[in-house]
N, C-alpha and C positions, 0 to 999 in steps of 0.2 A: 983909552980910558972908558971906563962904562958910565953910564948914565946912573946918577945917585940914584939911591933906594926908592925914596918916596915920588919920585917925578917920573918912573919908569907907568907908564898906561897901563902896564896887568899888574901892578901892585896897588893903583890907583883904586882900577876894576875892582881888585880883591876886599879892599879896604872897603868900600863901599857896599859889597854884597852882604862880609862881614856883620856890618853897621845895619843893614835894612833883618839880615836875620834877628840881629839881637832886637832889636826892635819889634819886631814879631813875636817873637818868643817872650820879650816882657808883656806886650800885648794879651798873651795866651795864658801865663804862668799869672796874671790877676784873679784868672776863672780857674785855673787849674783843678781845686778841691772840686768846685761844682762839674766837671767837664765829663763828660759822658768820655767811654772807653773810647770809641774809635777817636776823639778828639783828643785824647790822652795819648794816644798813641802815635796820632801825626805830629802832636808837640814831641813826643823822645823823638821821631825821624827827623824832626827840621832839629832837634840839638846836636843829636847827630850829625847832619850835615854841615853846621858849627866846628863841630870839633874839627871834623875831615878838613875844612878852610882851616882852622887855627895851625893845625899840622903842616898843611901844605907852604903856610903865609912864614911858621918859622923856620921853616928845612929854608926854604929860598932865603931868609934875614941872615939865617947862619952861613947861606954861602957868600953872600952881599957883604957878611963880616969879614970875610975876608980879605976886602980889598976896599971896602966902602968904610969911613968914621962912619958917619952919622946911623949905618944901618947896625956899628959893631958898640955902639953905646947903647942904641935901645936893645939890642940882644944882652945887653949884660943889665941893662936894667930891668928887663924881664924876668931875666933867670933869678937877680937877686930878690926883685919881691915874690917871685915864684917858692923859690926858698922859705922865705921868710911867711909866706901866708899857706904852705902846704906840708912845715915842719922839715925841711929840706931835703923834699923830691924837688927831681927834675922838670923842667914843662912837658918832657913825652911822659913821663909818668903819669902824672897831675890826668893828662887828656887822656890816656888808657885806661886807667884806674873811673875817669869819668864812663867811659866806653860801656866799661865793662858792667857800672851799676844801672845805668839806661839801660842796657842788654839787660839784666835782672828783672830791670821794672819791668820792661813789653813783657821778657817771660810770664811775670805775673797777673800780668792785664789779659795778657791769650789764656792763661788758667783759669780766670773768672770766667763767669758764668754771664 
């Protein structure tokens, strides 16, 4: 038998890093309008490496769903308000689709002047 979802130490770990990025990042996104380019652009890198945790934290819930409840209820309650607040895409959509408009932004930030 494996060790439930949320009591496993690298999901503990993850949850945690998770929680202090966002943290950060609301930190950062109060100043955002006022934030000079270079500080604009370490806020898209740290959301970015958000996304890459959110990614990493659901491939591992999805494998956990398979054998774990408790980790195969929050997967599906993820997915349905995923659904439901993203017009119903998937969570890997939602996170590439975010990817891809942070990649737009730096593009346009390295185009300024």
């Amino acid at each position: 038998m494996t060790q439930p979802f949320y009591e496993s130490d690298v999901i503990k770990e993850e949850l945690e890093n998770m929680q202090q990025l966002y943290k950060d990042l609301y930190d950062l996104s109060v100043r955002f309008p006022l934030m000079k380019k270079e500080d604009k652009k370490l806020h898209i890198v740290k959301t970015l490496e958000l996304i890459a945790k959110q990614k990493i934290f659901y491939g591992r819930l999805c494998l956990m769903a398979l054998e774990d409840e408790e980790a195969a209820e929050v997967k599906i309650r993820i997915d349905q308000m995923t659904q439901i607040y993203s017009g119903g895409k998937q969570i890997q959509e939602v996170l590439e689709d975010m990817e891809k408009r942070l990649h737009s932004w730096r593009r346009e930030l390295d185009a300024t002047k």
